[in-house]
N, CA, C and O of each residue as an XYZ file, in Angstrom:
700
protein
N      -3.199     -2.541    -78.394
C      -3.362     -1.978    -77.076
C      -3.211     -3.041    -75.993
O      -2.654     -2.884    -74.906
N      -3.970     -4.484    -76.598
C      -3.552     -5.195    -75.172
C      -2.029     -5.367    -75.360
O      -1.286     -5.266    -74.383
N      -1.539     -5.628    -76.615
C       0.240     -5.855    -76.204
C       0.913     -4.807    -75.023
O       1.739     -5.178    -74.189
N       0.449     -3.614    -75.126
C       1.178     -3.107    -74.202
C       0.447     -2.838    -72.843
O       0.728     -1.892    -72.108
N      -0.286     -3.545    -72.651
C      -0.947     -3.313    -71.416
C      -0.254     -4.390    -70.737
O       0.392     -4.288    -69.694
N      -0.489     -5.627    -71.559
C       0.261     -6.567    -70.655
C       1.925     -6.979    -70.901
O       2.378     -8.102    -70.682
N       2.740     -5.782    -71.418
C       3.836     -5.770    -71.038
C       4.258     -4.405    -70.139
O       5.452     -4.108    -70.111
N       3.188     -3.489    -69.332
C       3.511     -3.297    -68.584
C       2.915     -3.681    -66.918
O       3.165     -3.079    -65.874
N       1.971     -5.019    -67.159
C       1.710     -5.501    -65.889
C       2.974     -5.963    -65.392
O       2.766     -6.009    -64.180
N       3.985     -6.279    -65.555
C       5.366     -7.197    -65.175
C       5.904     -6.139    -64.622
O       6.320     -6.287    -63.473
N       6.035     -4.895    -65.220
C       6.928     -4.014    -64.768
C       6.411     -3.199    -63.486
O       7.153     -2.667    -62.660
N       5.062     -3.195    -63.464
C       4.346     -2.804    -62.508
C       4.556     -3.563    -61.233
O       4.819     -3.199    -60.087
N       4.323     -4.949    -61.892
C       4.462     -6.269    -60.159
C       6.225     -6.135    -59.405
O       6.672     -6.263    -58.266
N       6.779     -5.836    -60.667
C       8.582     -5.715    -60.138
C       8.646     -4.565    -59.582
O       9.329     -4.693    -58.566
N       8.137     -3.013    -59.762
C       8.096     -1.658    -59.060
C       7.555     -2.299    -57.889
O       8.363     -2.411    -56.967
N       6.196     -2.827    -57.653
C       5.576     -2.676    -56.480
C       5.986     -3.844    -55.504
O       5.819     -3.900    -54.285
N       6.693     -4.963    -56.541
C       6.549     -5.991    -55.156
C       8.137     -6.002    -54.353
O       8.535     -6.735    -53.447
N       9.026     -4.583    -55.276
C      10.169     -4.429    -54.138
C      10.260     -3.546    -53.161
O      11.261     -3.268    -52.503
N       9.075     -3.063    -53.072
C       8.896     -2.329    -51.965
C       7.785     -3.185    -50.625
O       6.669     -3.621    -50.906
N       8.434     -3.277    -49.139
C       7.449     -4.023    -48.661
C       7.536     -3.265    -46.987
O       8.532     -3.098    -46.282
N       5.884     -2.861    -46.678
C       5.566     -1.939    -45.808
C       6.856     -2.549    -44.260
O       7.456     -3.586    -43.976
N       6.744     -1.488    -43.808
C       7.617     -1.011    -42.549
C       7.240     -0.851    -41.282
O       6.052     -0.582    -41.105
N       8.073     -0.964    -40.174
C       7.486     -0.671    -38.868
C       8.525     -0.406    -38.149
O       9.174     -1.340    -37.679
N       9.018      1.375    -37.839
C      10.018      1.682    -36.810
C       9.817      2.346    -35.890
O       9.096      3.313    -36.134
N      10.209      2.231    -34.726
C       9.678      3.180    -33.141
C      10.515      2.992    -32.665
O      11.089      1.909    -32.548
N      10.949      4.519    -32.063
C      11.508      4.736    -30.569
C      11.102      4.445    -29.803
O       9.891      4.642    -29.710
N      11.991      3.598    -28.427
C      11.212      3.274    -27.653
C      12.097      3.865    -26.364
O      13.060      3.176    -26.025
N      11.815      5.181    -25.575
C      12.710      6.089    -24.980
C      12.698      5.549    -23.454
O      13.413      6.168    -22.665
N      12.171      4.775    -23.111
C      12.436      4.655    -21.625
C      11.356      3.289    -21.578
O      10.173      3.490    -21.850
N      11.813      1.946    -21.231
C      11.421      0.554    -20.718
C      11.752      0.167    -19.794
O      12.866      0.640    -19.573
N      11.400     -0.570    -18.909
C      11.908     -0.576    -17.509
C      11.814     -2.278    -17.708
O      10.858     -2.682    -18.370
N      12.790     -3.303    -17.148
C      12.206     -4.323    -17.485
C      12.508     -4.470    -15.691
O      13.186     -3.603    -15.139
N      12.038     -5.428    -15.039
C      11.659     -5.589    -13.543
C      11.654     -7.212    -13.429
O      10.872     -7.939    -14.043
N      12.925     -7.758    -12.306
C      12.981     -9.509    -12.229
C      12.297     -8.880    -10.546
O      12.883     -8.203     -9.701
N      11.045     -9.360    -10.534
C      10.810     -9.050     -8.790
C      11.198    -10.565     -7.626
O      11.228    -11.748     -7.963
N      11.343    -10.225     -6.822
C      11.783    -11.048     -5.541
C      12.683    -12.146     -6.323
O      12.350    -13.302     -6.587
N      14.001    -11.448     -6.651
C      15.406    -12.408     -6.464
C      15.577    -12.512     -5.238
O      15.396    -11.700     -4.331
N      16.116    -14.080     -5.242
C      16.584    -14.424     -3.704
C      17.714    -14.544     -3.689
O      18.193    -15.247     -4.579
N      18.756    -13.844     -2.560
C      19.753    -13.630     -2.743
C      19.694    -14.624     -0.766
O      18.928    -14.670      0.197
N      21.067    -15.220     -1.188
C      21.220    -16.260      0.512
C      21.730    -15.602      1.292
O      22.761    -14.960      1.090
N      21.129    -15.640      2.279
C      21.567    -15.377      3.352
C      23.009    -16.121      3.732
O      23.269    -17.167      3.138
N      23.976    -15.582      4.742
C      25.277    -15.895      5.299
C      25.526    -16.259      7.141
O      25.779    -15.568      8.127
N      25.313    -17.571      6.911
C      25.081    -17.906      8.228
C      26.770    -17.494      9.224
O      27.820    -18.092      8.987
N      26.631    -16.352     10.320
C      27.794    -16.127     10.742
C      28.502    -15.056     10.311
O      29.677    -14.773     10.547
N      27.695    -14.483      9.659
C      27.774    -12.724      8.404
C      28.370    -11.849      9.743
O      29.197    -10.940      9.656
N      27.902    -12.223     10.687
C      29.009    -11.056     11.895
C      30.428    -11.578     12.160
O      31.207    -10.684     12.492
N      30.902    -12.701     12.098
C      31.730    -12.694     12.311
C      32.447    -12.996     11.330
O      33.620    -13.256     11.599
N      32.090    -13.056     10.131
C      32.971    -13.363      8.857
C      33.104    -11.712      8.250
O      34.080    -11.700      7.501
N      32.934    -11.347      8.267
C      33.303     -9.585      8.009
C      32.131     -9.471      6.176
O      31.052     -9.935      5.808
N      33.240     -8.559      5.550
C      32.612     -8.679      4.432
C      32.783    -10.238      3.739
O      33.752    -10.997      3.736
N      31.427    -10.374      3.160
C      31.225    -11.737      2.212
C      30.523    -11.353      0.728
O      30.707    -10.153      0.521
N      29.830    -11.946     -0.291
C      29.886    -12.184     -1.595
C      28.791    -13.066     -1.922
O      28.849    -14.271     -1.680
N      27.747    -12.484     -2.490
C      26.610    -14.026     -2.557
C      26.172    -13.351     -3.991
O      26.115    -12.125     -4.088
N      25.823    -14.327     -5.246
C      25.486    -13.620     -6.511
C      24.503    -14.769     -6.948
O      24.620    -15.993     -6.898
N      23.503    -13.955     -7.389
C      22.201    -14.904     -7.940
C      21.946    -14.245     -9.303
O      22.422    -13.213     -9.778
N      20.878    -15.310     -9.906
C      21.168    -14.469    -11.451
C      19.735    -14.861    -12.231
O      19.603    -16.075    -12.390
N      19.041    -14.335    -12.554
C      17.784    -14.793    -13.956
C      17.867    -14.342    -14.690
O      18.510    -13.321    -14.934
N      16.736    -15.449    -15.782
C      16.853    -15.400    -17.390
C      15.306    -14.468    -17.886
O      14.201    -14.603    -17.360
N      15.636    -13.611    -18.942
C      14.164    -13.427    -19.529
C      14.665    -13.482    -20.738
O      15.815    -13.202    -21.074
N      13.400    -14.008    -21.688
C      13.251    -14.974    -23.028
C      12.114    -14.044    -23.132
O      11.093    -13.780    -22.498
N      12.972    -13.500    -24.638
C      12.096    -12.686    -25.719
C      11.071    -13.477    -26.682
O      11.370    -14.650    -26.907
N       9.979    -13.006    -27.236
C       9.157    -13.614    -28.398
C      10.012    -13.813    -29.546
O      10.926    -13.045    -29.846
N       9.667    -14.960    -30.245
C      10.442    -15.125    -31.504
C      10.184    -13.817    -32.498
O      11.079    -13.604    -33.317
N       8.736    -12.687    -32.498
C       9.229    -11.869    -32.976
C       9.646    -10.658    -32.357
O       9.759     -9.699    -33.120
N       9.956    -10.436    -30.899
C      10.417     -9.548    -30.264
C      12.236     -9.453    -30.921
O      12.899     -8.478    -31.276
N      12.570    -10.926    -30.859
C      14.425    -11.164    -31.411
C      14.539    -11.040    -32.817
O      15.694    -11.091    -33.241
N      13.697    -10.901    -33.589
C      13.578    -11.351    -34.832
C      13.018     -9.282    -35.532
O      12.747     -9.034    -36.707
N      13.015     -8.542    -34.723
C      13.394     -7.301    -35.347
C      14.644     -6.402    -35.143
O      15.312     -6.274    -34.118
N      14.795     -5.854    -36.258
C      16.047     -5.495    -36.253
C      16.116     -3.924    -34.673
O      15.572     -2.820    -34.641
N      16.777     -4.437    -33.944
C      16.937     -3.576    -32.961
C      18.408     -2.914    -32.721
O      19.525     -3.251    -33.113
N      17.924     -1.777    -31.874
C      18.750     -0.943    -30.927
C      18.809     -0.936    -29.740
O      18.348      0.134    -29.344
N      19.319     -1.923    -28.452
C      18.738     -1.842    -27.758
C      20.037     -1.505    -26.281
O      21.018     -2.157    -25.924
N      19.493     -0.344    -25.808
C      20.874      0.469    -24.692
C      20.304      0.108    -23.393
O      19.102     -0.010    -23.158
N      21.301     -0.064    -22.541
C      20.622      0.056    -20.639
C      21.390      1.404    -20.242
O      22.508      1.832    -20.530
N      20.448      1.844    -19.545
C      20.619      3.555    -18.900
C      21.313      3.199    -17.601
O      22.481      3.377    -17.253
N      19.965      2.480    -16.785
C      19.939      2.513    -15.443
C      19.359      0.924    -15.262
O      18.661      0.145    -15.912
N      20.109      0.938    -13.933
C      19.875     -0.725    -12.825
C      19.723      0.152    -11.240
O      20.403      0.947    -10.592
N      18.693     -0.392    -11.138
C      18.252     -0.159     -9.920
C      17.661     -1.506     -8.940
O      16.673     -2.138     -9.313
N      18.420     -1.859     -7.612
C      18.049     -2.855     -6.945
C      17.482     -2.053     -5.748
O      17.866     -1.043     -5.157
N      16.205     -3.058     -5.588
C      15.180     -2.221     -4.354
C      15.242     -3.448     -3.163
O      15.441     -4.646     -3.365
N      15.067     -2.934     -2.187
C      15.227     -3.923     -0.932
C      13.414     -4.787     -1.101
O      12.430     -4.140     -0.740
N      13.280     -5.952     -1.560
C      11.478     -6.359     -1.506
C      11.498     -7.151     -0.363
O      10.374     -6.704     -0.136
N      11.696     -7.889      0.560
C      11.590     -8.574      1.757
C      13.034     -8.894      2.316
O      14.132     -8.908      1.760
N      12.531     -9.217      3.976
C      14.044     -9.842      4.829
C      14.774     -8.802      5.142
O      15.339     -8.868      6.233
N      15.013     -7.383      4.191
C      15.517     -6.612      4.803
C      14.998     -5.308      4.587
O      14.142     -5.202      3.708
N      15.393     -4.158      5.300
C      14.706     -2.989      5.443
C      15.185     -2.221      4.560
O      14.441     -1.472      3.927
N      16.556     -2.263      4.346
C      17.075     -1.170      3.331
C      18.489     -1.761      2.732
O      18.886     -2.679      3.451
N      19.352     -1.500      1.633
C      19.871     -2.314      1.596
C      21.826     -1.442      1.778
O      22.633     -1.558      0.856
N      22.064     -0.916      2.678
C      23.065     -0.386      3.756
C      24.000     -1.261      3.676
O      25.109     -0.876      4.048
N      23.917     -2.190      3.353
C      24.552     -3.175      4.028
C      25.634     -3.035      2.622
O      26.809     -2.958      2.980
N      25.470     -2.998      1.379
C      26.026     -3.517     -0.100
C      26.930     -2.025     -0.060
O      26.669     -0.822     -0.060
N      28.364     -3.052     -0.021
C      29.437     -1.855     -0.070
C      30.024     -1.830     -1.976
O      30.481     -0.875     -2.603
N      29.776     -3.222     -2.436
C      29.669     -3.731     -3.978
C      28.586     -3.951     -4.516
O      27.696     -4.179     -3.697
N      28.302     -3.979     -5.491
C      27.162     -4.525     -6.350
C      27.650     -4.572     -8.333
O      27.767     -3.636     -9.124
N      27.795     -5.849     -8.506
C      27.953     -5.922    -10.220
C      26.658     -7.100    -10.568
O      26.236     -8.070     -9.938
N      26.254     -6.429    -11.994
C      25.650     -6.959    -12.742
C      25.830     -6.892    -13.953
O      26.164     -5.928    -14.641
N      25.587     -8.016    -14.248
C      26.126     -8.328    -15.882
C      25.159     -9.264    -16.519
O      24.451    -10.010    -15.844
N      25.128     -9.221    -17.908
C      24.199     -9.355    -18.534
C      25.050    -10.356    -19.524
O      26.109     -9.876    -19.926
N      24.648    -12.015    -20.081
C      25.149    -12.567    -21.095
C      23.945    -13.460    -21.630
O      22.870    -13.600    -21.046
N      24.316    -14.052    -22.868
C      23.404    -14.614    -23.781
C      23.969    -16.171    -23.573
O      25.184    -16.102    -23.385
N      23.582    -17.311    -23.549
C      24.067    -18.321    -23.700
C      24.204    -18.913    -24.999
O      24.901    -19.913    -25.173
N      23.307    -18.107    -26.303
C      23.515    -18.548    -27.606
C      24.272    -18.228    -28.255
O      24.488    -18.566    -29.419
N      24.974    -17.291    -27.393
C      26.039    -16.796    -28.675
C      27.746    -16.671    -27.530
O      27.826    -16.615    -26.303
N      28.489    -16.666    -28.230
C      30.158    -17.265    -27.564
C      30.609    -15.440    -26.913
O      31.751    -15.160    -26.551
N      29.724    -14.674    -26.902
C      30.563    -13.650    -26.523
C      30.651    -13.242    -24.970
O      29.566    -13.531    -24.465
N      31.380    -12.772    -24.168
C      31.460    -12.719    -22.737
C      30.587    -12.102    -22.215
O      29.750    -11.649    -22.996
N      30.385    -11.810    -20.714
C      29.323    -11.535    -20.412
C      29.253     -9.950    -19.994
O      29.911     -9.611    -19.011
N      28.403     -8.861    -20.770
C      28.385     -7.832    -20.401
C      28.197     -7.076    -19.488
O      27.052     -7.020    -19.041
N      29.370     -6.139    -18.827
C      29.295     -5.517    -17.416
C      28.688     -4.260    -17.232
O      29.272     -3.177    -17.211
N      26.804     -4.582    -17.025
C      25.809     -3.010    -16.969
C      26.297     -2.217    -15.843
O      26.450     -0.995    -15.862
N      26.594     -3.220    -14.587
C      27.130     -2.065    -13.242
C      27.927     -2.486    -12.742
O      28.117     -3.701    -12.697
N      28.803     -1.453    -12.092
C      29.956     -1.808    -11.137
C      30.071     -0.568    -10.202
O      30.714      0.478    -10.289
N      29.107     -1.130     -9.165
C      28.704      0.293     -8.036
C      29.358     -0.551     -6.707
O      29.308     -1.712     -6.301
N      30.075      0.872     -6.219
C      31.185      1.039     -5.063
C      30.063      2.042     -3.770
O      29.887      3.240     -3.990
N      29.613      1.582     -2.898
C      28.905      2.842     -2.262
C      29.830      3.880     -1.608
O      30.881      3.568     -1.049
N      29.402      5.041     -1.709
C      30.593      6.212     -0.991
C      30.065      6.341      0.656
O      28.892      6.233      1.014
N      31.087      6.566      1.431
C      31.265      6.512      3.202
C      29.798      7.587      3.181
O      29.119      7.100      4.084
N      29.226      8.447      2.763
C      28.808      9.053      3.290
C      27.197      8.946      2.128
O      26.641      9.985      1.772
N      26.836      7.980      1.828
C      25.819      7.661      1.068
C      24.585      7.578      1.986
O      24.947      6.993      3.007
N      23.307      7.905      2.063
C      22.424      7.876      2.519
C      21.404      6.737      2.610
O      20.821      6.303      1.617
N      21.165      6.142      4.211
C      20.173      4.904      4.593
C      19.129      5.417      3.007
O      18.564      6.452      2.654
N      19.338      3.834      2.337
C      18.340      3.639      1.508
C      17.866      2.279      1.191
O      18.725      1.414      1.366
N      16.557      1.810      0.712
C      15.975      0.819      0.922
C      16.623      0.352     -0.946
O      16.703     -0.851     -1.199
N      16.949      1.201     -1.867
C      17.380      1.074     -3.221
C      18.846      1.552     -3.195
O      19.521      2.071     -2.305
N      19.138      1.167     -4.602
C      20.780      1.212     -5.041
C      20.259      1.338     -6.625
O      19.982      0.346     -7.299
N      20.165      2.786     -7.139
C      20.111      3.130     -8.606
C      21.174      3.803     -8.977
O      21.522      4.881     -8.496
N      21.824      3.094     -9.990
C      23.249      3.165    -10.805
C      22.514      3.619    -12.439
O      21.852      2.910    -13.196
N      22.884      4.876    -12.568
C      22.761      5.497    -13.763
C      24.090      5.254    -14.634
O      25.174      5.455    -14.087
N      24.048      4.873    -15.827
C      25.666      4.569    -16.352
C      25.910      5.667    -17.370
O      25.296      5.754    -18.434
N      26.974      6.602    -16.905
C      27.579      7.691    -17.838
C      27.354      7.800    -19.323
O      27.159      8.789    -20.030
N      27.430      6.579    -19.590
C      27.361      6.293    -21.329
C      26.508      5.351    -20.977
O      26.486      4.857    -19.850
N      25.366      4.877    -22.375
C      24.967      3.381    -22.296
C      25.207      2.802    -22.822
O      25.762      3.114    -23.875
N      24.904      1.168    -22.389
C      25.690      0.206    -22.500
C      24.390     -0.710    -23.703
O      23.186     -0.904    -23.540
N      25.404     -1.125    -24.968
C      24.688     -1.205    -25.792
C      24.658     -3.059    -25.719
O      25.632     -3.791    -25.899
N      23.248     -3.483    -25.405
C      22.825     -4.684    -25.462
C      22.686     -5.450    -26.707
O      22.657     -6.678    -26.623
N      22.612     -4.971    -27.659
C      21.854     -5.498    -28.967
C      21.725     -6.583    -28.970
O      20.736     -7.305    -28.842
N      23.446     -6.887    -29.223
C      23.886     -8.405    -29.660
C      22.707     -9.378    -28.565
O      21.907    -10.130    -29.121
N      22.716     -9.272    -27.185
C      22.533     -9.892    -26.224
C      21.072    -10.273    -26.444
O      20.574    -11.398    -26.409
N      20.361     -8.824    -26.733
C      18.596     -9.099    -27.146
C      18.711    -10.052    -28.039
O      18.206    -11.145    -27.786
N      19.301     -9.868    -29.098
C      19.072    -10.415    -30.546
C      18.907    -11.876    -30.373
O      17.952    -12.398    -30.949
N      19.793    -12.695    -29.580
C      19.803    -13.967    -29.037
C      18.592    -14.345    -28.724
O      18.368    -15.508    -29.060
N      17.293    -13.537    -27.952
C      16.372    -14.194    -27.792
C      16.750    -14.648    -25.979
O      16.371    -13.801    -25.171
N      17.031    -15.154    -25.743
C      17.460    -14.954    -24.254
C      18.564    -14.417    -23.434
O      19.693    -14.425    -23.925
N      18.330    -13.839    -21.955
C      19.196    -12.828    -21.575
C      19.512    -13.147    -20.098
O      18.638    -12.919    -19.262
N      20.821    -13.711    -19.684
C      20.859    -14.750    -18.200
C      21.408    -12.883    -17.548
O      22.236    -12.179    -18.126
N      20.825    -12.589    -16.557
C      21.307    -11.556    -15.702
C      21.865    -11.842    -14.611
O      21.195    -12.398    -13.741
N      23.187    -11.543    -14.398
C      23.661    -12.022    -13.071
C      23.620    -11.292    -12.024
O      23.418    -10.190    -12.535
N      23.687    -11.059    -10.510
C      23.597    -10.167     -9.565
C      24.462    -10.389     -8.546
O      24.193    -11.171     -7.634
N      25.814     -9.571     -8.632
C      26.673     -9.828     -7.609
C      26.692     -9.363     -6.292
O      27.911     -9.422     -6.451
N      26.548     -8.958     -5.148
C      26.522     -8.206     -3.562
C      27.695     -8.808     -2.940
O      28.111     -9.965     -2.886
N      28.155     -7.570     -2.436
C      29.363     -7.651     -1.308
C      29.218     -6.669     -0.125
O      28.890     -5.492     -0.274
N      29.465     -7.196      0.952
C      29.226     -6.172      2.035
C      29.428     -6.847      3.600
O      29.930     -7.938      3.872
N      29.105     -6.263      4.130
C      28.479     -6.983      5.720
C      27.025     -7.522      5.533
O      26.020     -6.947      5.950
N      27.055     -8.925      4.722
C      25.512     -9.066      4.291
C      25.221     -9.999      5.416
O      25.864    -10.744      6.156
N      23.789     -9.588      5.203
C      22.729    -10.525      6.648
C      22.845    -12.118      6.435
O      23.122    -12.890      5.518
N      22.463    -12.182      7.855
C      22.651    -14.165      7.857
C      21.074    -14.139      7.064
O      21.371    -14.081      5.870
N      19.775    -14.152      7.156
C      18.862    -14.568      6.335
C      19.146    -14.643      5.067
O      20.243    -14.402      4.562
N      18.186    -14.970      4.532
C      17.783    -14.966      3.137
C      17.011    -13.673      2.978
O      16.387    -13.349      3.989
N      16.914    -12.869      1.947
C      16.348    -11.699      1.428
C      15.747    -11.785     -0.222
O      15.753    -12.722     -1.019
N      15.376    -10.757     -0.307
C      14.805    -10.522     -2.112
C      15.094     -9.422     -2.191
O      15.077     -8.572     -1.301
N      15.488     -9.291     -3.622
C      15.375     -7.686     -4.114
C      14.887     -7.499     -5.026
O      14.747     -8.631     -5.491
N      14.356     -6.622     -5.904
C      13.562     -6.446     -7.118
C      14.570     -5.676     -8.016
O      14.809     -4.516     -7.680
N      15.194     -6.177     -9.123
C      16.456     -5.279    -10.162
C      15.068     -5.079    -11.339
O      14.017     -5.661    -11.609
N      15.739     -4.033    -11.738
C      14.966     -2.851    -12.871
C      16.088     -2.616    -13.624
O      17.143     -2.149    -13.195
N      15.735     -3.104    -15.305
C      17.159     -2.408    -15.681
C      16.447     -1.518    -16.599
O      15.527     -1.934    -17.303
N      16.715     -0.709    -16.606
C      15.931      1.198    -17.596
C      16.934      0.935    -19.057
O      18.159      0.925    -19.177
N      15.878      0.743    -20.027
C      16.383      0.704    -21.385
C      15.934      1.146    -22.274
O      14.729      0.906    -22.358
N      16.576      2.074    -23.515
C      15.968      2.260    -24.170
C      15.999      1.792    -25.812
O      16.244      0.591    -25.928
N      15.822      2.427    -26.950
C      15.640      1.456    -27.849
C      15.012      1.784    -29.445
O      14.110      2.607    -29.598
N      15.589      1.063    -30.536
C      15.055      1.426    -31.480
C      15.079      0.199    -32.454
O      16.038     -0.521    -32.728
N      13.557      0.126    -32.992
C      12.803     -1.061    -33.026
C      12.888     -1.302    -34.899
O      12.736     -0.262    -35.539
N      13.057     -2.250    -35.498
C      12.554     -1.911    -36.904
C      12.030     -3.282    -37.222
O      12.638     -4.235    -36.735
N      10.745     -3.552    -38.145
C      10.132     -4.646    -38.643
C       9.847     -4.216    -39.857
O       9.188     -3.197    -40.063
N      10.581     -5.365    -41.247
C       9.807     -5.286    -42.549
C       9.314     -6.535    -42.069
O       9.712     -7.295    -41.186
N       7.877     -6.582    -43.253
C       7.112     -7.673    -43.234
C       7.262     -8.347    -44.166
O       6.619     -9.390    -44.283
């Protein structure tokens, strides 16, 4: 009886130790928020017509935030007017793009918003994207440089804006 007891402890440790617990979630709507980018002011912005000023930050994931296997999409970018100016009227362009510096691939284009002649005084600029735009690769890196392009009749000050990019997502961790 012990012979076969302990020729099926082995077979028991090989059933159980190839199985190893799990962790997956939807994650349907994240908002991630860079508040008060400073974008420069254009000294002479009246008489130079339309001009072009692009500023850009980084956010750096946890080693185990990059380190699960993800899904990770952007919906929506939304830039809000946060100081210097009242509304932001002025942005006849706006691109943002998203790249990784660890890895060789180019830099991904989340928006490319044109305002229409008859768009309404607003203090925001929210660009919903038809399809979403799938980040993965970019998370996976562990850091994420966001760039912020404006074109328009922009003000001689200096200003801030607060970008929101709406993402959503699907998460997986074995242990």
């Amino acid at each position: 009886m012990k012979l076969r007891l302990f020729s099926i402890v082995p077979v028991l440790a090989a059933l159980t130790g190839g199985c190893s617990p799990s962790f997956e979630a939807d994650l349907p709507d994240v908002e991630i928020t860079q508040r008060g980018l400073k974008m420069a002011g254009v000294p002479g912005a009246a008489l130079l017509g339309d001009t072009s000023v692009t500023s850009s930050f980084t956010f750096s994931l946890s080693k185990s935030a990059k380190s699960m296997n993800s899904k990770v999409l952007v919906h929506q970018v939304t830039l809000t007017a946060s100081s210097g100016v009242p509304n932001l009227d002025f942005i006849k362009n706006a691109r943002v793009t998203a790249a990784a510096p660890a890895i060789s691939e180019s830099a991904t284009d989340l928006v490319n918003y044109e305002r229409s002649q008859d768009a309404p005084s607003s203090a925001s600029v929210e660009v919903t994207m038809p399809a979403p735009v799938d980040i993965t690769s970019l998370w996976s890196a562990g850091q994420v440089v966001v760039e912020l392009q404006v074109a328009g009749q922009l003000p001689e000050q200096d200003w801030t804006v607060d970008v929101t990019v709406k993402v959503s997502g699907n998460i997986t961790y074995e242990f």
